[in-house]
C-alpha positions as CSV (number, residue, x, y, z in Angstrom):
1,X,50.9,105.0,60.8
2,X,48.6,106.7,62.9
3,X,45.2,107.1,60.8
4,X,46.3,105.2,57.9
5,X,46.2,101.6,58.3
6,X,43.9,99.1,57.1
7,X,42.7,96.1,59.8
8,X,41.2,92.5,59.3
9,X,37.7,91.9,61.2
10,X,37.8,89.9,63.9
11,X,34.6,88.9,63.2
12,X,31.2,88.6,60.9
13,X,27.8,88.0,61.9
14,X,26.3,84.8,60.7
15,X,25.0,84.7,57.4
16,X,21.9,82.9,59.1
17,X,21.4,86.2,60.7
18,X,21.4,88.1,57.7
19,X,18.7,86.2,56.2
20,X,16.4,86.3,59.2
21,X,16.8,90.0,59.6
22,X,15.8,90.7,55.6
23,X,12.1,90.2,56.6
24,X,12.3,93.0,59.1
25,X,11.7,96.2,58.8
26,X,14.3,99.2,59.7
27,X,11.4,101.1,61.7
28,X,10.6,97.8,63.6
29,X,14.4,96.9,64.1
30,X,14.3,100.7,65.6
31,X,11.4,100.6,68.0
32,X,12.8,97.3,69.5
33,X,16.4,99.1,70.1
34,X,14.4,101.8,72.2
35,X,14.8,104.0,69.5
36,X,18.3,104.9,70.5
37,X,20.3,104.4,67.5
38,X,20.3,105.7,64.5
39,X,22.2,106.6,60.8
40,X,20.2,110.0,60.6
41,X,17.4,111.1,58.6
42,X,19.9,112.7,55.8
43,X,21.0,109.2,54.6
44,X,18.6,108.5,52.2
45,X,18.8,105.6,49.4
46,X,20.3,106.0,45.9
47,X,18.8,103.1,44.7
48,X,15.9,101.2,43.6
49,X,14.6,97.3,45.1
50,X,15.1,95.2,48.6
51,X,16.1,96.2,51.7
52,X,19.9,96.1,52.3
53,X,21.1,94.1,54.6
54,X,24.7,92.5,55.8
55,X,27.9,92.8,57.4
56,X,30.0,96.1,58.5
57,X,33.3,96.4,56.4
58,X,33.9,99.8,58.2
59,X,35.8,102.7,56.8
60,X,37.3,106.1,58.0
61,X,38.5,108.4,55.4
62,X,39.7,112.0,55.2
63,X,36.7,114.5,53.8
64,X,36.6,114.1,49.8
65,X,39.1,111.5,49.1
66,X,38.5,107.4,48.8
67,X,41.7,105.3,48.1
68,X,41.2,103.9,51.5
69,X,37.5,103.1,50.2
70,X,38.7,101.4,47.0
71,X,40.8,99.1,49.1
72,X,38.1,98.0,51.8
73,X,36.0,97.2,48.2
74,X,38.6,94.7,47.1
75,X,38.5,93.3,50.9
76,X,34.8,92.7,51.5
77,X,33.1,89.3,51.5
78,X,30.2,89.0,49.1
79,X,27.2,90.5,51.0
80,X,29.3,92.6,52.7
81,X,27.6,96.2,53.8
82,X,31.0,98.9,53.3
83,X,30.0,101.6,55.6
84,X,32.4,104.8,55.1
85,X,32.6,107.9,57.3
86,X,33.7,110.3,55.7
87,X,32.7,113.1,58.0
88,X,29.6,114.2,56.5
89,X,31.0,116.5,53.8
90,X,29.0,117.1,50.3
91,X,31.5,118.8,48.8
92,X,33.4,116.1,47.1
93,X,31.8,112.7,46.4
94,X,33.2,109.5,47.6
95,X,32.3,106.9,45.2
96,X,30.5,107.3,42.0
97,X,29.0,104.9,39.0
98,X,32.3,103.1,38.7
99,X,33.0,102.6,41.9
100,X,29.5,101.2,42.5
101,X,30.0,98.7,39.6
102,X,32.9,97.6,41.2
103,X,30.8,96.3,44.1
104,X,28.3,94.8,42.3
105,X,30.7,92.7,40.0
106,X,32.3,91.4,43.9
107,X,28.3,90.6,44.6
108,X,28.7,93.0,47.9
109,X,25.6,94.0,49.8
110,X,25.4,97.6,49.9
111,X,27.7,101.1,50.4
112,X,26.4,103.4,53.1
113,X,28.5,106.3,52.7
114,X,28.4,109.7,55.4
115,X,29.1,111.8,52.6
116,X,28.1,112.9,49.0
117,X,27.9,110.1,46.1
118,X,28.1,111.2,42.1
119,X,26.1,109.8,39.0
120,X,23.7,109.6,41.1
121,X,20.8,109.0,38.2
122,X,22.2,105.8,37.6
123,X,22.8,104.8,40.7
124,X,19.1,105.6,41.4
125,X,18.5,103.6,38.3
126,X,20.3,100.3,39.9
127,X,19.2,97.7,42.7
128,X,22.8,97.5,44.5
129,X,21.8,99.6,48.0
130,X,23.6,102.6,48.2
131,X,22.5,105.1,51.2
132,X,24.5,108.8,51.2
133,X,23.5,112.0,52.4
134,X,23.8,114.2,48.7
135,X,24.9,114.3,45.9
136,X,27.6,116.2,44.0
137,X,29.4,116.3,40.6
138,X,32.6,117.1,41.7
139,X,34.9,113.9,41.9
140,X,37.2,112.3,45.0
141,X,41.1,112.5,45.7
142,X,43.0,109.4,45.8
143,X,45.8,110.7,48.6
144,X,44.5,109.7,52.1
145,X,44.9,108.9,55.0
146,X,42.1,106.9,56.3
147,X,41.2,103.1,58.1
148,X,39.8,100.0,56.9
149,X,37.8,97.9,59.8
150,X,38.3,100.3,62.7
151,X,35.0,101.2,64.8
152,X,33.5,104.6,63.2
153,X,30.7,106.6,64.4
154,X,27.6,108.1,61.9
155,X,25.2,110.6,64.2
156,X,26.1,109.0,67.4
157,X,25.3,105.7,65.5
158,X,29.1,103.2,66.7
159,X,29.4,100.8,64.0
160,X,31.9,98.3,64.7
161,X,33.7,96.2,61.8
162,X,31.4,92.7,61.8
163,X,28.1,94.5,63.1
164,X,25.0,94.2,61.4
165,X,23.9,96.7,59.0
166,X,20.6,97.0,57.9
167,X,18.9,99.7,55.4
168,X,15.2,100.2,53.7
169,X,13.1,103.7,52.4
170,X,13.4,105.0,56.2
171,X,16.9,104.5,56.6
172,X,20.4,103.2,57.8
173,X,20.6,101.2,61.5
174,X,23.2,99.5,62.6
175,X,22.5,96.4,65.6
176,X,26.1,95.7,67.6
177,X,27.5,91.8,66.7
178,X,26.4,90.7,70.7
179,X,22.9,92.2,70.1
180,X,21.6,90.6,66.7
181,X,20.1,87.8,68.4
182,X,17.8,89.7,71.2
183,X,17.3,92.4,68.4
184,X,15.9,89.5,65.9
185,X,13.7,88.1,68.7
186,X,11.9,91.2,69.7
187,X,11.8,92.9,66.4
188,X,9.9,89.7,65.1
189,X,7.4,89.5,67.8
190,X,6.8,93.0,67.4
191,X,5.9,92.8,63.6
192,X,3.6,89.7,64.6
193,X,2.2,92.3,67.3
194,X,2.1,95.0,64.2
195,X,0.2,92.4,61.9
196,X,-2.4,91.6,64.4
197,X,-3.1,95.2,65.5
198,X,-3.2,96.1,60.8
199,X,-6.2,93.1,61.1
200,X,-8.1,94.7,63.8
201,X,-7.6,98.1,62.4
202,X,-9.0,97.0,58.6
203,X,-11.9,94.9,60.2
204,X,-12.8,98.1,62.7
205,X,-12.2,96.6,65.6
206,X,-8.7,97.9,67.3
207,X,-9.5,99.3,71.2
208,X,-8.6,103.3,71.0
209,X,-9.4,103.6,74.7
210,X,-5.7,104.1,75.4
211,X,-5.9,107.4,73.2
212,X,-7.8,108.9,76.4
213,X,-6.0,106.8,79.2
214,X,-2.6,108.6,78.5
215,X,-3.9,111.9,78.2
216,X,-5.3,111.6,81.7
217,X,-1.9,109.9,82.7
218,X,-0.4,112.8,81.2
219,X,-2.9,115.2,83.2
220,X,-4.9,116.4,80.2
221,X,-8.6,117.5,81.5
222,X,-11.7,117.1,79.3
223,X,-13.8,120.3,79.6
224,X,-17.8,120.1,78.0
């Protein structure tokens, strides 16, 4: 049925990736992806500890209702990130405190949901990663329609079922299953680059010369 239809992936990224993408941050992850792609600055986290990272289990679901959610749950691998887009609408919320314990009982990585969440003080209370965009008290519908491991879309940001998903305190990105490996490269030399530039800073030695190189670039003039 058109809309209502639930998929196996075709793939996973490696669980070797996972681990090596952990010690990078979100921001980091962002600025060596152009800073193209992004969640949004709404999705915020409803949680407390690590950064979230793991494998796409993706989900489409109408506005307000989760039974397709509840069945990509009982799907996903341990470590498994189940990202739901559920069109960005706060007035019903997809999952809630039970829901969430359900995912933590199956040892999953993390729910990202493009939509409102509920009991949100203990969710905030617990380390399983939950991202959303609000919160509300008023519960889902359990009718449908909706898709289990289909390619969704959050802000512009394509998520496709296998992809890796990463989250921290500045948010949700997404790097595509062929990119993870050029990603992880230039990500990791640029928080050695970051590292270096923090020592120089704290021991006051960092060059600011470029400061006044690009404003001339730019065609700033300095008057007396």
């Amino acid at each position: 049925m058109i809309g209502f239809k639930v998929c196996e992936r075709a793939r996973r990224v490696d669980e070797t990736w996972v681990e090596a993408f952990r010690a990078l941050p979100v921001a980091t992850l962002s600025d060596s992806m152009a800073r193209m792609s992004a969640g949004g600055a709404g999705l915020r986290p409803f949680y407390r500890g690590a950064r979230m990272v793991g494998a796409a289990v993706t989900v489409k679901t109408r506005p307000g209702d989760n039974l397709i959610v509840h069945k990509a749950l009982d799907m996903a691998q341990p470590g498994d990130i189940v990202v739901v887009d559920a069109g960005g609408d706060l007035t019903n919320a997809i999952i809630g405190e039970l829901m969430v314990a359900h995912a933590r009982q199956r040892r999953l990585g993390g729910l990202v949901i493009f939509g409102a969440v509920r009991d949100s003080e203990a969710l905030c209370q617990g380390t399983l990663p939950v991202f959303a965009l609000g919160a509300t008290h008023r519960g889902p519908y359990k009718d449908g329609p909706g898709e289990v491991n289909v390619p969704i879309a959050i802000n512009g940001m394509v998520i496709h079922p296998g992809d890796l998903v990463c989250g921290d305190a500045d948010g949700v990105l997404a790097v595509p299953f062929a990119e993870v490996a050029a990603v992880c490269e230039a990500a990791t030399h640029k928080c050695e680059a970051e590292a270096e530039l923090l020592a120089s800073i704290e021991r006051g030695t960092s060059d600011r010369g470029w400061i006044d190189a690009q404003l001339r670039r730019q065609g700033c003039t300095f008057e007396p």
